[in-house]
C-alpha positions as CSV (number, residue, x, y, z in Angstrom):
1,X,-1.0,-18.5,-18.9
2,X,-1.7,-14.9,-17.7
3,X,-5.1,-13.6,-18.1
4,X,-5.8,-9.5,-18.5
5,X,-9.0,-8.1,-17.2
6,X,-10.2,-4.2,-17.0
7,X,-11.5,-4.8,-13.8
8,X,-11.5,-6.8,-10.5
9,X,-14.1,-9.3,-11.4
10,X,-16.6,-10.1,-8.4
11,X,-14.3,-13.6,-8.2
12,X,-11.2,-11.6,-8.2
13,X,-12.6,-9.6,-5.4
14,X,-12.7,-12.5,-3.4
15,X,-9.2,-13.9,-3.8
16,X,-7.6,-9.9,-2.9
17,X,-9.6,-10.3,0.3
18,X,-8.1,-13.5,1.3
19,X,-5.2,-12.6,1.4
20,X,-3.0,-11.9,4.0
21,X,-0.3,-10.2,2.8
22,X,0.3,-7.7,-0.7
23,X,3.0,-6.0,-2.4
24,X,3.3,-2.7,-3.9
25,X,5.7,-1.5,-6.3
26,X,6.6,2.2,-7.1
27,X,9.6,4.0,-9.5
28,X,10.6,7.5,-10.5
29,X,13.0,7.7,-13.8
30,X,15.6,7.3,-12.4
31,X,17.0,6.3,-8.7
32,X,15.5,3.1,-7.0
33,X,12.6,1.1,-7.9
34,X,10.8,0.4,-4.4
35,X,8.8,-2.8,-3.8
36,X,7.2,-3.0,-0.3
37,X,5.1,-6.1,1.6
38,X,2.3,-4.8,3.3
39,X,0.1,-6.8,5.9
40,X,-1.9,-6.4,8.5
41,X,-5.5,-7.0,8.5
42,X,-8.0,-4.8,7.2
43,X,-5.7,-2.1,5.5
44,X,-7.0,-2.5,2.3
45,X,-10.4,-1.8,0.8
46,X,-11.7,-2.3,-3.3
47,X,-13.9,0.8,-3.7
48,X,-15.3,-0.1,-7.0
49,X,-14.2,-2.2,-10.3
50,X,-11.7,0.0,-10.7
51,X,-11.0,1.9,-7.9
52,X,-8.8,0.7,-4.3
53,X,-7.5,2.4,-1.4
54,X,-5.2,0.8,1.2
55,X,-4.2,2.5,4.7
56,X,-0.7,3.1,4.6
57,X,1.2,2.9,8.1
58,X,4.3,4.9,9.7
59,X,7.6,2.8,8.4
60,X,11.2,3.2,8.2
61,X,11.0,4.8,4.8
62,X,8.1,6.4,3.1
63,X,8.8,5.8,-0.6
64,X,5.8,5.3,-2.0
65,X,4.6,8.8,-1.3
66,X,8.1,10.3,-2.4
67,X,7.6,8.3,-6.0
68,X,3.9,8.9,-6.4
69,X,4.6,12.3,-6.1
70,X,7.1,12.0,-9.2
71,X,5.2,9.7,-11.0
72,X,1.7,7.7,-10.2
73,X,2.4,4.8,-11.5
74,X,1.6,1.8,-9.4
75,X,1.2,-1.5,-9.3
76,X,0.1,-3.8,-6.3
77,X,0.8,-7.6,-6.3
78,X,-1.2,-10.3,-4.7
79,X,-0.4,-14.0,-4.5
80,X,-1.7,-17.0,-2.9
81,X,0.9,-19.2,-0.7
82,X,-2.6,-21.8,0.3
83,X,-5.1,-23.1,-2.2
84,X,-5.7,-22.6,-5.3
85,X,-2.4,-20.8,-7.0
86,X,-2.7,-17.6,-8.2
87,X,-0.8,-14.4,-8.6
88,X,-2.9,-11.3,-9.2
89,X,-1.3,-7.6,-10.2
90,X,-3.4,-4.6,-10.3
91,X,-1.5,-2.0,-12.5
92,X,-2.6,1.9,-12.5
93,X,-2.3,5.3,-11.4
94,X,-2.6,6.7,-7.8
95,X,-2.3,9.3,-5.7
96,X,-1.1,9.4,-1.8
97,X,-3.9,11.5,0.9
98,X,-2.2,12.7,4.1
99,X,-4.3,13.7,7.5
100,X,-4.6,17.1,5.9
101,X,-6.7,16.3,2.6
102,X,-10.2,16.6,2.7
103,X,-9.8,13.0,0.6
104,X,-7.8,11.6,3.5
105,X,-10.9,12.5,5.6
106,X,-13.5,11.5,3.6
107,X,-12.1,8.0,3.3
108,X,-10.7,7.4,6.8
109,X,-13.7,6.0,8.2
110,X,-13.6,3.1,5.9
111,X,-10.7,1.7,8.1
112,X,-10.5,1.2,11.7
113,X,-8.7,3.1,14.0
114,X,-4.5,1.9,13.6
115,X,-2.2,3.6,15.4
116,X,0.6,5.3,13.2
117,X,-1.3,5.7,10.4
118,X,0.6,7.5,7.9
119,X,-1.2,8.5,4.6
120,X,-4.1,6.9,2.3
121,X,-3.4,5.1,-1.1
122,X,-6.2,5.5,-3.9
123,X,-5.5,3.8,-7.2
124,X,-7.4,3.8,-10.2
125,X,-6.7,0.1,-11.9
126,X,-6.7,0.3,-15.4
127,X,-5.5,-3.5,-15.9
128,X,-5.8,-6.8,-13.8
129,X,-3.6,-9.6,-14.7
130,X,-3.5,-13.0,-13.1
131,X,-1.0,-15.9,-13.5
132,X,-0.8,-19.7,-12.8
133,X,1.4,-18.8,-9.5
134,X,2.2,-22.5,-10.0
135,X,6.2,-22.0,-8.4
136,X,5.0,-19.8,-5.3
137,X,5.9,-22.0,-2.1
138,X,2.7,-23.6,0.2
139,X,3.2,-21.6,3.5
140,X,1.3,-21.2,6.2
141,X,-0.4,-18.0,7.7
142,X,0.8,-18.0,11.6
143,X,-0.9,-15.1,12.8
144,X,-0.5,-10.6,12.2
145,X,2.8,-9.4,14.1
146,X,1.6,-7.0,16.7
147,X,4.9,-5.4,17.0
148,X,3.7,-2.0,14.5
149,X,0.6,-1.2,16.1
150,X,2.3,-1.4,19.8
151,X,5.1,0.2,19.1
152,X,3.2,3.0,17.6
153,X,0.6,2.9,20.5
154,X,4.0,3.4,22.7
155,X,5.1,6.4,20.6
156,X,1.9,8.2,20.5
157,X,1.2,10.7,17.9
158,X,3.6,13.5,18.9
159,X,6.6,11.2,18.7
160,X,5.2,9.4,15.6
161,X,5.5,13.1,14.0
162,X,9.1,13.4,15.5
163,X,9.8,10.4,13.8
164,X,8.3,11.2,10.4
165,X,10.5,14.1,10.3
166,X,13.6,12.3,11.3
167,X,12.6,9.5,8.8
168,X,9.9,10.1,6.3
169,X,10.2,13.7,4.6
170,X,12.9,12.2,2.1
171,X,13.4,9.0,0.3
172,X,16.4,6.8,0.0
173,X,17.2,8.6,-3.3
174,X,16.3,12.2,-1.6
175,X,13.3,13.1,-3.0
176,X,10.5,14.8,-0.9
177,X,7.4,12.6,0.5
178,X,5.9,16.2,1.3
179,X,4.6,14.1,4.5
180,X,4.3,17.8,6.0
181,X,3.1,19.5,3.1
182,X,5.3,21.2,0.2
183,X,8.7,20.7,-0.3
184,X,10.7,20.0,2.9
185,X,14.2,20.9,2.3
């Protein structure tokens, strides 16, 4: 049976950092609904009860950012494939920091140093909800692909930016990720 909470519970806590793996979903009114798996290691960080950040890195779209922008809506999705089963949603509100915000630098620090880091992720959760996760598969965690970091580490920042604009200013529906700052037409 699911379970509400106003807050990630100190127990709760635990489980999100276990994890390997989350997923985040995002939608404007209308156009497509975008639901993204994120990894890597130590990209994600609970600031408070109520209050997360994750480290978003360079990818082949950048919809979140284009959506938040529309509407902040949010919610992130956690669920255990060893163990005890459990899925785990945090719903809320967020906004998206890029290098340029003085929030982007305040909070940068609390993340090591990943090549192709894109923007910053804060949420405010205003509802946890966990389930039974009783028909999610048993799999096994193998190890963190490596293939993002070196690629990006190949690119270096000046051709990460060349991609960006090439690939991140617009979303699959069109709409601006303002990844450079106002609207990018």
């Amino acid at each position: 049976m699911a379970k509400f909470f106003t807050e990630i519970t100190p127990e709760l806590q635990t489980f999100i950092e276990d994890q390997k793996i989350f997923f985040v979903a995002t939608a404007v009114d209308e156009g497509r609904i975008n639901l993204s798996p994120k990894g890597l290691a130590d990209t994600f960080r609970i600031i408070d009860k109520n209050k997360i950040l994750w480290l978003n890195l360079t990818g082949s779209g950048n919809e979140t950012a284009a959506h938040l922008l529309k509407n902040d809506r949010m919610t992130i999705m956690f669920c255990s494939f060893d163990g005890k089963p459990l899925i785990l949603r945090l719903y809320g509100n967020a906004k998206i920091y890029h290098e340029r915000d003085t929030e982007f630098k305040q909070h940068i620090e609390l993340f090591p140093e990943i090549p192709g880091t894109r923007q910053i992720i804060e949420m405010t959760v205003d509802a946890v909800q966990t389930s039974c996760g009783y028909a999610v598969p048993f799999m096994d965690f193998k190890e963190e692909r490596k293939q993002l970091n070196s690629w990006a580490e190949k690119q270096g920042k000046e051709r990460i930016e060349k991609y960006w604009k090439e690939k991140n200013v617009k979303s699959i529906d069109g709409l601006d990720t303002e990844i450079f700052g106002g609207s990018q037409n």
